[in-house]
C-alpha positions as CSV (number, residue, x, y, z in Angstrom):
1,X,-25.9,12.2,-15.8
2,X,-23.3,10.4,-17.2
3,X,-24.2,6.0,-16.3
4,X,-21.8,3.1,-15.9
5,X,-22.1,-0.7,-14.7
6,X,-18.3,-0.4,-12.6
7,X,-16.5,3.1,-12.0
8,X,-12.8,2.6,-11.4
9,X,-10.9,5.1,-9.1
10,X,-7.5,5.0,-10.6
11,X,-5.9,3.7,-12.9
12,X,-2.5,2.2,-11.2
13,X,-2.0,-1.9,-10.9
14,X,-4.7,-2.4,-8.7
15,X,-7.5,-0.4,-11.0
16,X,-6.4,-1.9,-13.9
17,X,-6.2,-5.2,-12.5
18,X,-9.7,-4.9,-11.2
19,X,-11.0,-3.9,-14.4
20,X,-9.6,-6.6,-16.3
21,X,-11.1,-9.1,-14.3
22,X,-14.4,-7.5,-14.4
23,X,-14.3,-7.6,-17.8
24,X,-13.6,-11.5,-18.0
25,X,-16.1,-11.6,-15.6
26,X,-18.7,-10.2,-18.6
27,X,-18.8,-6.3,-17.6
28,X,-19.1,-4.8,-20.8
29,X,-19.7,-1.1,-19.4
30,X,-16.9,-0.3,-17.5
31,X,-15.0,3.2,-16.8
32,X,-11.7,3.9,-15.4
33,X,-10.7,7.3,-13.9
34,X,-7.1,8.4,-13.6
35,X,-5.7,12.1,-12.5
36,X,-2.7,11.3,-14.3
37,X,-1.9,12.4,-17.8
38,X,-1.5,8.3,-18.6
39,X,-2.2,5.0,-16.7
40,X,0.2,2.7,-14.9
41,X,0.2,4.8,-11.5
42,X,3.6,4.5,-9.6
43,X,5.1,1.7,-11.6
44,X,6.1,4.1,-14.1
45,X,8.8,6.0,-12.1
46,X,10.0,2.6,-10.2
47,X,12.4,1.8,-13.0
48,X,14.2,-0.9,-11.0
49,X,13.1,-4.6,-11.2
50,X,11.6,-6.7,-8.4
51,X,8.1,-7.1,-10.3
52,X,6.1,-9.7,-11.4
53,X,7.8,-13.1,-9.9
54,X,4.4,-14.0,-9.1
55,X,1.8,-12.9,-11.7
56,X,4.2,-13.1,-14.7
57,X,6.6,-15.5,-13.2
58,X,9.1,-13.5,-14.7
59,X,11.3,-10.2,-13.4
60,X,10.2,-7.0,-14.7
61,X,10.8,-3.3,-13.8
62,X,7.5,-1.1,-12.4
63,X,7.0,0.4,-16.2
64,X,7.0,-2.9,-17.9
65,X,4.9,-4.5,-15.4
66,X,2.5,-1.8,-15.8
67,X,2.8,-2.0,-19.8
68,X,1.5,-5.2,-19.4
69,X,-1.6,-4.2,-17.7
70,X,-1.8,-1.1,-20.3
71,X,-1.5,-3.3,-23.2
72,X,-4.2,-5.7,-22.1
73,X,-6.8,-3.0,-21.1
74,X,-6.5,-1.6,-24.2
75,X,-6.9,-4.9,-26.0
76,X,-9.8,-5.1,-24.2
77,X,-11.0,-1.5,-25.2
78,X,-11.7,-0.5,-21.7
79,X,-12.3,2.9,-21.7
80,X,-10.6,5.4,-19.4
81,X,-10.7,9.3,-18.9
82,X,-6.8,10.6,-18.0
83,X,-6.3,14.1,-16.1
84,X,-9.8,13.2,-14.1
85,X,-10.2,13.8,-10.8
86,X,-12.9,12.1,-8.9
87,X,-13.8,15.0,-6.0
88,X,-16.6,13.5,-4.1
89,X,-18.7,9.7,-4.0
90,X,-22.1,9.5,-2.2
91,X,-23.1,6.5,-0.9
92,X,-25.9,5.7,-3.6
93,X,-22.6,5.4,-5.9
94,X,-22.6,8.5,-7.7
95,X,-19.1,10.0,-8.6
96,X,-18.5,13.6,-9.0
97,X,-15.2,14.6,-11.4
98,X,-13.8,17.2,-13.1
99,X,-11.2,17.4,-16.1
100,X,-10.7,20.1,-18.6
101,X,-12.4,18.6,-21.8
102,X,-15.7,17.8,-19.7
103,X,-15.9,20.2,-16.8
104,X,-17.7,19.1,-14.0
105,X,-19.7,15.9,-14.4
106,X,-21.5,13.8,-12.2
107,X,-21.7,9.7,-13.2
108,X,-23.9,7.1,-11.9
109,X,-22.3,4.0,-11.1
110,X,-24.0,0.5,-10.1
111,X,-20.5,-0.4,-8.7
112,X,-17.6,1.3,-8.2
113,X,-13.6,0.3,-6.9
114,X,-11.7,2.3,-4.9
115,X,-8.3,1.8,-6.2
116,X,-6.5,5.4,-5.6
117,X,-3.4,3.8,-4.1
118,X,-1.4,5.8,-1.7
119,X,1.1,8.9,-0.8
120,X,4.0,9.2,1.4
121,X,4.3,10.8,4.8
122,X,5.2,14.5,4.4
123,X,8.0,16.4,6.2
124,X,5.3,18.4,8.2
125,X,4.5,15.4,10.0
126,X,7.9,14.6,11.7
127,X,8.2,17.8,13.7
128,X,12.0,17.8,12.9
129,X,13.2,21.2,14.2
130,X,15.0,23.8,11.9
131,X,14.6,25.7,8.7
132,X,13.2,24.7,5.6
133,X,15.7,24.8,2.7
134,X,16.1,23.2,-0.6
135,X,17.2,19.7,-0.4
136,X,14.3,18.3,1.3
137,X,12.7,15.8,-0.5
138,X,10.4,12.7,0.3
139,X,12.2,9.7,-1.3
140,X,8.8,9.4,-3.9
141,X,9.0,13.0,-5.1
142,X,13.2,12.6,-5.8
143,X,12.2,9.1,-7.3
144,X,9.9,11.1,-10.0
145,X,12.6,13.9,-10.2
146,X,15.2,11.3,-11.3
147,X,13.9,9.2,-13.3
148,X,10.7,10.7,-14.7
149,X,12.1,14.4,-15.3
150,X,15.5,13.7,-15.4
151,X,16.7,15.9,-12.6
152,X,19.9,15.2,-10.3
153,X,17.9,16.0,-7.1
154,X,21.8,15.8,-4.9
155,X,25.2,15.1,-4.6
156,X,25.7,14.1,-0.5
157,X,23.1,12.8,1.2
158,X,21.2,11.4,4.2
159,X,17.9,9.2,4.4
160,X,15.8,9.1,7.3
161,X,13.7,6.2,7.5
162,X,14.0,2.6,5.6
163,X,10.7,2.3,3.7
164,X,11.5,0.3,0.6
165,X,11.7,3.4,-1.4
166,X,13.9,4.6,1.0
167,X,16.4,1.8,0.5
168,X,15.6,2.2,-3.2
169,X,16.5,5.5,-3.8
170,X,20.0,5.2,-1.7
171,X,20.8,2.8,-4.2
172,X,19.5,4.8,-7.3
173,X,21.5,8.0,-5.9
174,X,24.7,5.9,-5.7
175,X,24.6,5.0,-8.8
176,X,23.6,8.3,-10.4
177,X,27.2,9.4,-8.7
178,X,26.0,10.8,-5.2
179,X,26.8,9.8,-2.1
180,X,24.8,8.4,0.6
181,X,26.2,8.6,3.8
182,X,23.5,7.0,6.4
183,X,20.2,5.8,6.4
184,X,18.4,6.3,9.8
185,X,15.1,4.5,11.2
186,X,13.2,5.5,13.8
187,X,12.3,1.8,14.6
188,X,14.9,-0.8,16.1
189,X,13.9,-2.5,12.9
190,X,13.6,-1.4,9.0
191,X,10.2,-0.9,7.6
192,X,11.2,-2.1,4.4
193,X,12.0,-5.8,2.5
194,X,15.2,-7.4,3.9
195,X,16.0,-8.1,0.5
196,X,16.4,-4.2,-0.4
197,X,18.2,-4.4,2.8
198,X,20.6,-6.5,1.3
199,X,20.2,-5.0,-2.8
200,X,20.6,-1.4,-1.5
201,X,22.3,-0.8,1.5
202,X,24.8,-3.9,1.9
203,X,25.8,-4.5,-1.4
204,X,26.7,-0.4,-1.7
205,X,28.4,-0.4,2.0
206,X,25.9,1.8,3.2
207,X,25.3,2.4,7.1
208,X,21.5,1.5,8.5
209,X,21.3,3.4,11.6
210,X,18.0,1.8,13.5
211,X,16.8,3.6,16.2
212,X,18.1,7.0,15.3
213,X,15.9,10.1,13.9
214,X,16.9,13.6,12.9
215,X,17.1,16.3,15.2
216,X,18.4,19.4,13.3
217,X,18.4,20.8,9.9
218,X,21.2,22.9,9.0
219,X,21.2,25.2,6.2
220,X,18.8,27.9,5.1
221,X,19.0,28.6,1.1
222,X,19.9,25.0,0.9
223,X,20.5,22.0,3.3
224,X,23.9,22.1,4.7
225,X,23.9,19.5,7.0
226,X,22.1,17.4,9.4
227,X,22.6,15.9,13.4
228,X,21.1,12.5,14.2
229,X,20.6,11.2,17.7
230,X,20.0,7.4,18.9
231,X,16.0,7.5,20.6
232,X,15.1,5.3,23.3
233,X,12.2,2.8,23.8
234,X,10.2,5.8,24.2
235,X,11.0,7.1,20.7
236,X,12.3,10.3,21.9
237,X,16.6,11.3,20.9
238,X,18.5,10.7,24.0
239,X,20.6,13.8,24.6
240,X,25.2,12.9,24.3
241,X,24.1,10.7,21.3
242,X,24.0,13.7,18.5
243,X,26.0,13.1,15.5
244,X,26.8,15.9,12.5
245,X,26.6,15.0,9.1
246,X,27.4,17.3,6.2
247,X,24.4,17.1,3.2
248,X,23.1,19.0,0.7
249,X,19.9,16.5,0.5
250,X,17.6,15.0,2.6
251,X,15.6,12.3,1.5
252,X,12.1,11.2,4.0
253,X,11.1,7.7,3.8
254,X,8.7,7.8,6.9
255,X,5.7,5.7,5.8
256,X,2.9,5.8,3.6
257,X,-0.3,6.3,4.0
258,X,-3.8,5.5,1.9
259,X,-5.6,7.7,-0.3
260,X,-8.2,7.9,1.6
261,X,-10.0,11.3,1.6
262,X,-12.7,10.3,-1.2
263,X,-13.1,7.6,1.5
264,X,-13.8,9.3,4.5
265,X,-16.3,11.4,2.6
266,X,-18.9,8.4,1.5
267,X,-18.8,7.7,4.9
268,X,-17.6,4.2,5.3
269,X,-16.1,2.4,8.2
270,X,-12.3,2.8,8.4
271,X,-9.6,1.0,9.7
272,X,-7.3,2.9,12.7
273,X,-4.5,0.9,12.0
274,X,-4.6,0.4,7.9
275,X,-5.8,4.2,7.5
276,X,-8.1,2.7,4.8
277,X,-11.7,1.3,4.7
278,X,-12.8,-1.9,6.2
279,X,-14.4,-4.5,3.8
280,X,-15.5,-8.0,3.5
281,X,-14.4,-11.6,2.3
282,X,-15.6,-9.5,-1.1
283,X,-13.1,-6.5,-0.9
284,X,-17.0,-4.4,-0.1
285,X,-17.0,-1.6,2.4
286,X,-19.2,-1.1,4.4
287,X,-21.6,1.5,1.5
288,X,-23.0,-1.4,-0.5
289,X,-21.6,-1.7,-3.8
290,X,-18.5,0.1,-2.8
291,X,-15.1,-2.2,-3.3
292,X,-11.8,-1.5,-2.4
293,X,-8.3,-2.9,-3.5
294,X,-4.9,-2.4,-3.4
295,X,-2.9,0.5,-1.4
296,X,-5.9,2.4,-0.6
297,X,-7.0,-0.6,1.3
298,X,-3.8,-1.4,3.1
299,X,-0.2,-0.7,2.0
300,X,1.5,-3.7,0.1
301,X,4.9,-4.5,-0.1
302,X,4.7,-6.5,-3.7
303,X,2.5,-5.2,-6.5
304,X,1.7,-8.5,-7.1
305,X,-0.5,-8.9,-3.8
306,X,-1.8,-5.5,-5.2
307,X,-3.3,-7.2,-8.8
308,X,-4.4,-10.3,-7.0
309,X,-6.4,-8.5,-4.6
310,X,-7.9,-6.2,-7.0
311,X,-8.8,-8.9,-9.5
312,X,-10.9,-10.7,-6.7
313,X,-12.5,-6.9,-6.1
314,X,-13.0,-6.7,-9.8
315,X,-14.6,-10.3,-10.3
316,X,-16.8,-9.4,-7.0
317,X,-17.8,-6.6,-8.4
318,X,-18.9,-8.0,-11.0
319,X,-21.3,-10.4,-9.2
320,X,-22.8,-7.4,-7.3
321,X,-24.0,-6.0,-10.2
322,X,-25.0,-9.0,-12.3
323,X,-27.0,-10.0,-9.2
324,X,-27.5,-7.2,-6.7
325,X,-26.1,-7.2,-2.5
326,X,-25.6,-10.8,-1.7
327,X,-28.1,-11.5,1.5
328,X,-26.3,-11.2,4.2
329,X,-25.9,-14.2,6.3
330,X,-23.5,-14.6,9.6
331,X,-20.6,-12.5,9.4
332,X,-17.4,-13.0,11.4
333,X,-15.3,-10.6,12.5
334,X,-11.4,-11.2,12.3
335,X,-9.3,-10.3,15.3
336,X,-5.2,-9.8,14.8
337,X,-3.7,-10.2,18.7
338,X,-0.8,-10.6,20.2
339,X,1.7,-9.5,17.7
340,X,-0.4,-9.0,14.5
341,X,-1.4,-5.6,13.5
342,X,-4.6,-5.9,11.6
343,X,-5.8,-8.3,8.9
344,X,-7.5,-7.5,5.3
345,X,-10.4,-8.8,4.7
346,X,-11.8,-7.1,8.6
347,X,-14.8,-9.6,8.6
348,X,-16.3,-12.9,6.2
349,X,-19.7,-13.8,6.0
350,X,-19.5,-17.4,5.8
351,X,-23.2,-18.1,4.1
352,X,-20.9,-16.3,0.7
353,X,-17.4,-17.7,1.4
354,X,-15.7,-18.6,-1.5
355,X,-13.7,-22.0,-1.6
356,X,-10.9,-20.2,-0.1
357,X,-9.9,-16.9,1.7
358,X,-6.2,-15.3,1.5
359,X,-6.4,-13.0,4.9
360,X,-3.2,-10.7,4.6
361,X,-1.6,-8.6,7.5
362,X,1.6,-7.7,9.0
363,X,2.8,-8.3,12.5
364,X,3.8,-5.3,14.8
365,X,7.8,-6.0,16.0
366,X,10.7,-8.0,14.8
367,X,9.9,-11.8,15.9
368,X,11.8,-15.2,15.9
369,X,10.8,-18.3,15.8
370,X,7.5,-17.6,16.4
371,X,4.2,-19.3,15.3
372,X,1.3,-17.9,13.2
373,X,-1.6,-19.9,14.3
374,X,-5.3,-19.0,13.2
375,X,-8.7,-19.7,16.1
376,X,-12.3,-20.1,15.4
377,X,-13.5,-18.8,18.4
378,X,-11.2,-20.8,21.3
379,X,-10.3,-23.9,18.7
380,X,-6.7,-23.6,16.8
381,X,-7.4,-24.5,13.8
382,X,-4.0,-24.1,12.1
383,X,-0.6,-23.4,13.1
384,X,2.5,-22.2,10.9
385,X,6.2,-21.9,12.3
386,X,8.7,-18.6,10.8
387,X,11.9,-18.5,11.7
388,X,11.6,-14.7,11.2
389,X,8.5,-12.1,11.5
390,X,9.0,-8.1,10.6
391,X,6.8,-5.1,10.2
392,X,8.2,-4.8,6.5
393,X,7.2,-8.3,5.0
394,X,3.4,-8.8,4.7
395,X,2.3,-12.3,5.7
396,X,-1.0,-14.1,5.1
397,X,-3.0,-17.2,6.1
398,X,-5.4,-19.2,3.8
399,X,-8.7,-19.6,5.1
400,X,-10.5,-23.1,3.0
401,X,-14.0,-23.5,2.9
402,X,-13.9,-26.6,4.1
403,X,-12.3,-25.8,7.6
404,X,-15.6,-23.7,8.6
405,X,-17.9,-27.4,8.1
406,X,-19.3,-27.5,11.7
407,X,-18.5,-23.9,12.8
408,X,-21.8,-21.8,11.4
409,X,-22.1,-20.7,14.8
410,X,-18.8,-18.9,15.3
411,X,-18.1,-15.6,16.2
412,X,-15.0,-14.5,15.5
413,X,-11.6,-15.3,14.2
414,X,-8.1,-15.0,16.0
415,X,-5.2,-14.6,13.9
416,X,-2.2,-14.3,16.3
417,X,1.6,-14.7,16.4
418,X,2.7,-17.7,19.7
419,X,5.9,-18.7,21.2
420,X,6.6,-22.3,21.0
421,X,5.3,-24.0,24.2
């Protein structure tokens, strides 16, 4: 049996963000695990820039940003096993992997952080009617194609759905030569940032069709073409509204979901709208010892969101095993209503608050001038005006120590989106 203070699972920003701060927060004894023949996760096929405004204050592409975290790990001779997969956690912390060098091994962890990140929606899950030929791709698997391997993945294409890679990749194909001819979305609204709204799609003159889905592959070697329809309210095509478009490639952007199987099987509560675990103020879930941080937890839309949450799960890991569980005094749950989604952290337990709380969450529709306001119990306690709320930016609220001075007794709080009245 192989023994560790902190086990990381995965070795992207958010696991090497976690370690590092466990580390400054005196872990000497501290293990990452990767499946991937080298660390850095997804950053290193997101060769366009967009990273790091906020934790470097500077722009950097995904493999830079990640180099950063690389170099500094390394600095810090953290150790890490590459080409490992972790296959099952019990909830007494003990990690079962495998790799080729060590076979199966089973390691013994006082702590460990979930940190697998997250995978993208598969065709299978659409129910789009037709054959399956070459030239169906989800927008992730033609990123790595074109700019890991080196592969021209097509030369006339269609996107269905605008996730951020999505919008991404019609930008990358454009300027690898192809052209893109639609993007459609399910949703009267995109999914992704309004700026790659803007950086992909406007700048480039290509069409965002919202509330249209694909209803027909064509083509049976190879895609020949596809037919989108407009939906309804109900989600479902409305029939007179098909239009024929002539592709060799179709690229899905349809979502993302956590990496969550390792999850499920330690038994831990789980979120039905995040698809990952619940956790505390500390990033724990509910198997004690157990954090989790980064896209496994909830999908981000910045990476650095990702490396500031996982830098509080790596420092609170850290106190868990210099000290043990924290005694548990009154917890609070946090309720997202009218127009929010879900929040992250799902519940704070205000005898260990720190000085202050970031609560992060998105809202459910497209809003205007709408209000975020937070409530302990039936008391507003803050109130913030946007001019604009969508599904595709991540918001947040800061919760201060100081605001919960004669509330001990509380029992939950409301984070909501109002109207003005």
């Amino acid at each position: 049996m192989d023994n560790h203070e902190i086990v990381i699972i995965g070795g992207g920003p958010a696991g090497l963000a976690a370690a590092l701060a466990a580390r400054k927060a005196g872990i000497q004894d501290i293990l990452i695990l990767e499946r991937d023949g080298c660390l850095g996760g997804i950053l290193n096929q997101c060769i366009h820039n967009g990273f790091g405004l906020h934790t470097f204050k500077e722009e950097l592409s995904g493999p830079e940003y990640a180099a950063r975290y690389i170099r500094m790990a390394e600095e810090g001779q953290i150790p890490y096993k590459l080409n490992t997969m972790a296959i099952q956690i019990s909830k007494d912390r003990k990690i079962t992997a495998v790799n080729r060098e060590d076979g199966l091994t089973e390691i013994q962890a006082k702590a460990i952080i979930l940190a697998m990140g997250c995978r993208e929606r598969p065709r299978g899950a659409l129910n789009i009617p037709g054959y399956r030929p070459a030239g169906i791709y989800s927008a992730g698997t033609a990123q790595r194609l074109m700019n890991i391997e080196g592969y021209s993945v097509g030369k006339e294409v269609v996107i269905l759905g605008s996730g951020d890679i999505g919008l991404i990749m019609a930008r990358r194909m454009t300027l690898e030569g192809a052209k893109v001819k639609v993007v459609a979305e399910l949703m009267p609204y995109s999914g992704g940032l309004k700026r790659n709204i803007v950086q992909c799609l406007d700048d480039y003159g290509i069409p965002l069709k919202l509330s249209h889905t694909v209803v027909n592959i064509e083509g049976k070697e190879r895609v020949t073409g596809v037919t989108l329809a407009k939906v309804g309210p109900d989600r479902k095509p409305i029939p007179g509204t098909e239009e024929h478009y002539s592709c060799d490639t179709l690229l899905l952007s349809v979502g993302l979901i956590p990496e969550n199987e390792l999850t499920k099987g330690i038994g831990v509560s789980m979120s039905r709208v995040t698809s990952g675990p619940e956790v505390n103020e500390r990033f724990e879930t509910s198997a004690e010892g157990i954090f989790a941080c980064g896209n496994v937890l909830h999908v981000h839309d910045l990476v650095d969101y990702v490396s500031e949450e996982a830098e509080n799960a790596g420092r609170n890991a850290a106190a868990y095993v210099r000290a043990g569980e924290k005694q548990e005094g009154h917890t609070v749950v946090l309720k997202a209503e009218n127009g929010v989604r879900y929040t992250v952290p799902q519940t704070i337990d205000l005898a260990n608050i720190p000085e202050q709380i970031t609560v992060r969450f998105r809202v459910a529709d497209v809003y205007k001038d709408r209000y975020i306001s937070v409530y302990y119990d039936d008391t507003r306690v803050s109130r913030r005006k946007k001019k604009v709320l969508a599904p595709g930016e991540m918001e947040q609220v800061v919760l201060k120590k100081e605001s919960f001075a004669g509330c001990q007794g509380i029992q939950k709080i409301v984070i909501c989106t109002e109207e003005e009245s």
